[in-house]
C-alpha positions in Angstrom: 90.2 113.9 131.4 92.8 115.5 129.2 91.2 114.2 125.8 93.8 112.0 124.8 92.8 109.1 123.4 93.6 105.9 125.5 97.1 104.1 124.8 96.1 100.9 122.8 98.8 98.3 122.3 99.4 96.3 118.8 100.9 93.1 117.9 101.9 93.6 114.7 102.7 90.1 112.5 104.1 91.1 109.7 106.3 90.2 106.5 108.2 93.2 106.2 107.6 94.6 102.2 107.4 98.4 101.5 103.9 98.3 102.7 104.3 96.6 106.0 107.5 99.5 106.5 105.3 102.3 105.8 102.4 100.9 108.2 105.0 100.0 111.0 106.0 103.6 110.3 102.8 104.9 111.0 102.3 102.9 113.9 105.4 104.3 115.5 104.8 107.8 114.5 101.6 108.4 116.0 102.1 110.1 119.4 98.4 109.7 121.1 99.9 110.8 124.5 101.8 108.0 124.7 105.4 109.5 126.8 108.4 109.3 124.5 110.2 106.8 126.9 107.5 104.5 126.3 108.3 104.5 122.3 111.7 102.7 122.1 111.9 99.9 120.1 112.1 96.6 121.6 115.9 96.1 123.0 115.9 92.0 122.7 114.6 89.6 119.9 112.5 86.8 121.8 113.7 83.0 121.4 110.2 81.7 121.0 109.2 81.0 117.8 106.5 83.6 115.9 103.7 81.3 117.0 104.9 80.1 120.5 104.9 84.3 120.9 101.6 85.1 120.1 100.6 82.8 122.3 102.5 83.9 125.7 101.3 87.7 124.8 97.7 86.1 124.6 97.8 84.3 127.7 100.0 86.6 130.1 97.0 89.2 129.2 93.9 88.6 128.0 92.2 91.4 126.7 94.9 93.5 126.8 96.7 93.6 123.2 95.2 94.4 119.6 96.5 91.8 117.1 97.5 93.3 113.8 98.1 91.0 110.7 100.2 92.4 107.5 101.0 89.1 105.6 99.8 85.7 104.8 98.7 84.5 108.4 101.1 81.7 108.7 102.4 82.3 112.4 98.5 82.7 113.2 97.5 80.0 111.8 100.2 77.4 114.0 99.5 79.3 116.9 95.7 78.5 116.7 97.1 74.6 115.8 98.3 75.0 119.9 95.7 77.4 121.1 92.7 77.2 119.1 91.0 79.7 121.5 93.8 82.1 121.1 92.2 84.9 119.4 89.7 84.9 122.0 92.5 86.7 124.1 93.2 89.6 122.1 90.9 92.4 122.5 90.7 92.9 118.7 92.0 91.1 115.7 92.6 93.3 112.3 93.4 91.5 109.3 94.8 92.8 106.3 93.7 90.3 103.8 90.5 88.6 102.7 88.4 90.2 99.5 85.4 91.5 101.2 81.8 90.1 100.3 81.2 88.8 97.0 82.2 91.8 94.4 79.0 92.9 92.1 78.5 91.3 88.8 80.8 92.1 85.7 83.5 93.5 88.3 86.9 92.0 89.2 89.2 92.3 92.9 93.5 92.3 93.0 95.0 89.2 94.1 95.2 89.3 98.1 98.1 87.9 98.5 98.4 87.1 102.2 95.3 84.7 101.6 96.6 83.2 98.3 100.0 82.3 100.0 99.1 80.6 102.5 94.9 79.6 102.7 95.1 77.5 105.7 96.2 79.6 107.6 93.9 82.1 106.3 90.5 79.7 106.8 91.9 79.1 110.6 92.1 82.4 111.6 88.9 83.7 109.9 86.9 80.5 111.6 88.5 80.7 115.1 86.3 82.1 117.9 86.8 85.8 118.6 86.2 88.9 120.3 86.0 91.3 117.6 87.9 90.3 113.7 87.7 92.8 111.5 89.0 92.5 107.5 90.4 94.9 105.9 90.4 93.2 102.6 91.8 94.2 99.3 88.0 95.3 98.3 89.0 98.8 100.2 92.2 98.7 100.3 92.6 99.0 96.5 90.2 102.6 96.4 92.8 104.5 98.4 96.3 105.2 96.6 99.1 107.6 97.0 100.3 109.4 94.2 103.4 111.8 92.7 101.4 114.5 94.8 101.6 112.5 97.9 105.2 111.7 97.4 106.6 114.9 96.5 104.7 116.3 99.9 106.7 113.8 102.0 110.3 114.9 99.7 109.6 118.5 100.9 109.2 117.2 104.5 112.5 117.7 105.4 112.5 115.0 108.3 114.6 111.7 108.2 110.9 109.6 108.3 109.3 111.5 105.8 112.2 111.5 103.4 112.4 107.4 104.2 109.1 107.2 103.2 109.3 108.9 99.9 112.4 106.6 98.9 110.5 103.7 99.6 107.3 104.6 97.9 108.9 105.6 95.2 110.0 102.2 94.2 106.5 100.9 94.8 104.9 103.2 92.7 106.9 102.4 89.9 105.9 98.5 90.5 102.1 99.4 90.4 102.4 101.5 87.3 101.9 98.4 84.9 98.9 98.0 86.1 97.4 101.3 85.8 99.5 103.4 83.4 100.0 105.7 86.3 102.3 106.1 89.3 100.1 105.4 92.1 100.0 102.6 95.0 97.4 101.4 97.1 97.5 101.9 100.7 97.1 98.6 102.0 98.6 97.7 105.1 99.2 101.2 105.8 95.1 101.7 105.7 94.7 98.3 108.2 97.1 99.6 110.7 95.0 103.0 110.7 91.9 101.1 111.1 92.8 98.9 113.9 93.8 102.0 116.1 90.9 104.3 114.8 88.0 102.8 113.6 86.0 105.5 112.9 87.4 106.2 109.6 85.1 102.4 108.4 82.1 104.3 107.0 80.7 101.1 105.6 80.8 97.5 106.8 79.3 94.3 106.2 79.4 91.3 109.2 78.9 87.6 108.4 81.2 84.7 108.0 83.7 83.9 106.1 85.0 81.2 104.2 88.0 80.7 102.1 87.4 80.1 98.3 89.3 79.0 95.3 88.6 79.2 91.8 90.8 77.5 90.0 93.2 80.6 89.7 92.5 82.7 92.9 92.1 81.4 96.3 90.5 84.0 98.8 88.9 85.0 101.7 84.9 86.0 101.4 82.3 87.0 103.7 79.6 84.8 102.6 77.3 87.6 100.9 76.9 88.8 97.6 77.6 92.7 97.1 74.0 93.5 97.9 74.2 91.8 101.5 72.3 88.5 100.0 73.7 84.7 101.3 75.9 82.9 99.2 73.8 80.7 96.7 75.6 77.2 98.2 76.1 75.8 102.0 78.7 77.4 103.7 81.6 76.2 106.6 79.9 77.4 109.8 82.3 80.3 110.9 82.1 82.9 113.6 81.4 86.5 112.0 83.8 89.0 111.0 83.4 92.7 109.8 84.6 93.1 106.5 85.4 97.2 105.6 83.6 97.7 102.4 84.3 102.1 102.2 86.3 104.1 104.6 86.7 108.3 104.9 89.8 107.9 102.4 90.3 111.9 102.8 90.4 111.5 106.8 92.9 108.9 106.7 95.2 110.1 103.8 95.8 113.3 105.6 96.8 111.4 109.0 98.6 109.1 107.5 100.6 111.8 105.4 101.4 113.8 108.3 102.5 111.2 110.4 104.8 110.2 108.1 105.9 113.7 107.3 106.8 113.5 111.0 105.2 115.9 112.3 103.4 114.2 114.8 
């Protein structure tokens, strides 16, 4: 035993924003043991479509790949429409997305946008059977930021990733600051990458199902409880459980996810 932990492999679906760049960055950056001929990007784009790919990686080995969403779950969604057993074949599904269980009274969530634009999608992969789902909904995702601090570290990095980084996040904090007066950003796909690969930064959790709701002005993804762990007060679609992240070590995974970006990992 060398106490390295064990190489885990990621699909990552993805729509590419600032969020989805830094997260992929992450990804790539962490070493793990992994040899540094067995980082290179892959050399080929494949001619199956998004869907038709998920589902020959599902197949040719089941149990073998993590599958790691970043935007609305469209390509997920038609591959279930061929396969609808298909998440049963990947050893873990991490979804960035859904809103968590019902948020206490008098309190609001951000929009989640990779349920809002496209809910279909969203309701077939949170009801499909599967091994292990977990949400990492915009409940948690919107308690851990970077900031000016956070940013300025990754200037004074020095290294082509973390000054890439730094360029990009720039830009997003200055979208976010109309909504809180201040330059910060939440963490949110960077924070479900992390997740997927080491879950021991959830602290808190809640399992149940989950069904997709719409309000008139938001449509989401919900584990059917209230805030204090109580049913939903009306019937509910029958759903296999998830685990929805409710608090995670914020502190842990800040400093990981800053260093690995600062490349010096």
């Amino acid at each position: 035993m060398n106490g390295r932990r064990p190489v885990r492999e990621v699909i990552v679906d993805t729509d590419c924003g600032i969020d989805d760049a830094l997260a992929l960055l992450y990804l790539a950056g962490r070493s793990d043991g992994v040899p540094a001929a067995d980082k290179a990007g892959p050399a080929v784009l494949s001619e199956l479509s998004s869907a038709e790919q998920l589902i020959d990686w599902g197949r040719s080995a089941p149990g073998r790949y993590d599958l790691l969403t970043l935007g609305p779950m469209t390509n997920v969604g038609l591959a279930l429409q061929a396969d609808p057993l298909l998440l049963n074949q990947f050893r873990q599904v991490t979804i960035m997305g859904g809103s968590g269980p019902f948020p206490p009274v008098g309190t609001s969530l951000m929009i989640d946008a990779n349920v809002q634009n496209d809910g279909e999608a969203a309701s077939r992969t949170f009801s499909a059977p599967c091994r292990r789902r977990v949400m990492v909904g915009v409940n948690v995702t919107k308690t851990v930021v970077t900031d000016e601090v956070a940013i300025a570290r990754l200037h004074a990095s020095g290294s082509p990733r973390g000054q890439f980084a730094a360029a990009i996040l720039e830009s997003y904090i200055d979208f976010y600051r109309l909504a809180w007066g201040r330059r910060i950003s939440p963490v949110h796909d960077g924070l479900a990458a992390a997740l997927s690969v080491q879950p021991e930064w959830i602290t808190t959790s809640m399992t149940g199902p989950v069904n997709i709701t719409n309000d008139g002005f938001a449509t989401r993804a919900h584990v059917m409880r209230t805030a204090e762990g109580q049913p939903v007060a009306w019937e509910i679609e029958p759903a296999p459980d998830s685990i929805a992240v409710t608090e995670v070590d914020a502190q842990s995974f800040l400093e990981h996810f800053l260093t690995v970006l600062e490349g010096q990992t």
